[in-house]
N, C-alpha and C positions, 0 to 999 in steps of 0.2 A: 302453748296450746290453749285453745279454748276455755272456757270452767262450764260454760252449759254442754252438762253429759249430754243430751239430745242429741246434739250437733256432732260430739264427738263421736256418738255412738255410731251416727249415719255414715260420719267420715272412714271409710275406710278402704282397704288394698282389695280387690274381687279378681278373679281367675289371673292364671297363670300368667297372660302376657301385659300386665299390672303391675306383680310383684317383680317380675323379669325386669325390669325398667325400671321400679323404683330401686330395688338390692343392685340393678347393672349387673344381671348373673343370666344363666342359661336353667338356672337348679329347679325352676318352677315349670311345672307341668299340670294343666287340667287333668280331673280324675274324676269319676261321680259323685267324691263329697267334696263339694265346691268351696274354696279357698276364700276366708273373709279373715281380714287382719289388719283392726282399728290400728292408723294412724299413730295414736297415740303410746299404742305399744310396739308398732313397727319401729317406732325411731328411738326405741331403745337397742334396739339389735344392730351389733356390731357387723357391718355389711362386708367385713374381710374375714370373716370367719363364715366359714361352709360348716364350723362344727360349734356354731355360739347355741346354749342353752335353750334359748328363749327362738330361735330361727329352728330349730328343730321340732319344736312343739305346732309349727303351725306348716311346716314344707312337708309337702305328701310325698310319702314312700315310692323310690320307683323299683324298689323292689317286687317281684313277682307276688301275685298271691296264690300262695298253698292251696289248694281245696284238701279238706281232708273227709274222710270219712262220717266223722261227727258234724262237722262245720256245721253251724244255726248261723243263720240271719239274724236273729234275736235272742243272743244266747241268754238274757237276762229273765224271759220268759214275762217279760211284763205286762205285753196283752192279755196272759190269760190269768194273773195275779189282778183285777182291775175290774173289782166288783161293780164302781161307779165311773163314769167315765170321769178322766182328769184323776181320780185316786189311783194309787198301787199297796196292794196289802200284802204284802209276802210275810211278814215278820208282826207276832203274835202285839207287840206291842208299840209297832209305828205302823204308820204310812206315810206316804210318799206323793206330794200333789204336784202335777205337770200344769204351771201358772205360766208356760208360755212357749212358745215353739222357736223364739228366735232367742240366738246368742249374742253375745259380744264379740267373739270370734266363734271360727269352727278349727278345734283343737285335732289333729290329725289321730288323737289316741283317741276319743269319743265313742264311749259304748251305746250310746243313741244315736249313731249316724242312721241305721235304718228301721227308726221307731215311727210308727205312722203316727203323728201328731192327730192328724184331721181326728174329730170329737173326743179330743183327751186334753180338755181346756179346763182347769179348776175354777178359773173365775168367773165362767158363763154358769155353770155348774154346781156353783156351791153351794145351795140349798138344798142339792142332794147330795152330796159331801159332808156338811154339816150335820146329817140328819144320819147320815152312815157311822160317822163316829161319835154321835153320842149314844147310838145304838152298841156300840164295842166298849165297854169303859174297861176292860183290858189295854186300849191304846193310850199311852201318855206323851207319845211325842208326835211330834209333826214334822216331816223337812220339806220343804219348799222346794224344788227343784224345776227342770224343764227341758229342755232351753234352761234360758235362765232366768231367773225369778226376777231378779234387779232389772231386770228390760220391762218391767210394769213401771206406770207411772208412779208416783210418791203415794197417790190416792189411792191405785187400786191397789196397790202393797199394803197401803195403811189398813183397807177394809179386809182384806186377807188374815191379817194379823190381830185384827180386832175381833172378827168373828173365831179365829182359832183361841184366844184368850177366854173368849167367854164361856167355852167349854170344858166346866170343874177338874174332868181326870187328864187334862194334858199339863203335862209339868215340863214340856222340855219344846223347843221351836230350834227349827235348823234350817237354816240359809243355805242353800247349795249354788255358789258364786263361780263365775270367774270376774265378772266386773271390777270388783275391787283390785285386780289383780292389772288390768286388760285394759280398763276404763277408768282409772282414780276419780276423776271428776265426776261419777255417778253416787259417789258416797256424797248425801247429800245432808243439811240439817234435818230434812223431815224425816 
């Protein structure tokens, strides 16, 4: 494989009759949360297995869906927890910043598959972000999330991470990844 993540990140399996042909299977099927599955971690899955680990986590249910009673679209409730746009503040002592709308893959268990992304950008954003949490100094931690955070360049992660540093009551940073997992070659020196 490649070592420029970039490259590797763009490389990848898209809708059904993709994956069909690269697995040589019938198992894939388009569904509304559209099938992305780098290259990189496709050819770790064992393609004679319909029941391998890692092929499970990205082949869409063709199981019925339930409606129920209750059913949310947005059971996380995180548009209305999301004082500024790009933050989510549910929980007295973090938040949660949306640094990017795109994944490394799209994992079929995804409790953001139907988060509207459009104006919940932290890195366009962060001067009113910044200015939100040094207004809380109840908040001590930060997690990074998205999409996924690692889909930022090296720079704009670094400026992210710099400006969260430089505000006294955060004691704790958390990365919310799969890239490491999905993309190896995104773990980078910077």
């Amino acid at each position: 494989m490649n070592n420029n993540w970039q490259h590797n990140a763009r490389n990848t399996l898209k809708g059904a009759d993709n994956c069909n042909a690269f697995f040589q299977s019938q198992q894939f099927q388009d569904q509304s949360f559209p099938i992305k599955i780098p290259l990189e971690f496709a050819s770790l899955i064992d393609k004679d297995n319909p029941n391998d680990p890692l092929l499970k986590q990205v082949i869409p249910s063709i199981k019925p869906q339930i409606e129920t009673l209750d059913f949310s679209i947005e059971p996380l409730k995180d548009e209305e927890n999301s004082p500024v746009a790009g933050l989510i503040h549910k929980y007295p002592n973090r938040v949660l910043l949306i640094t990017s709308r795109v994944c490394a893959i799209h994992c079929q268990y995804c409790f953001r598959q139907n988060f509207n992304y459009i104006g919940h950008d932290a890195v366009s954003n962060y001067l009113a972000i910044e200015d939100y949490i040094y207004r809380h100094p109840k908040i001590n931690e930060v997690i990074l999330s998205g999409g996924d955070p690692l889909s930022l360049s090296d720079e704009k992660l670094a400026q992210l991470i710099k400006g969260i540093e430089n505000i006294p009551h955060i004691k704790n940073l958390r990365i919310h990844t799969r890239s490491a997992v999905v993309t190896p070659s995104r773990i980078t020196e910077s």
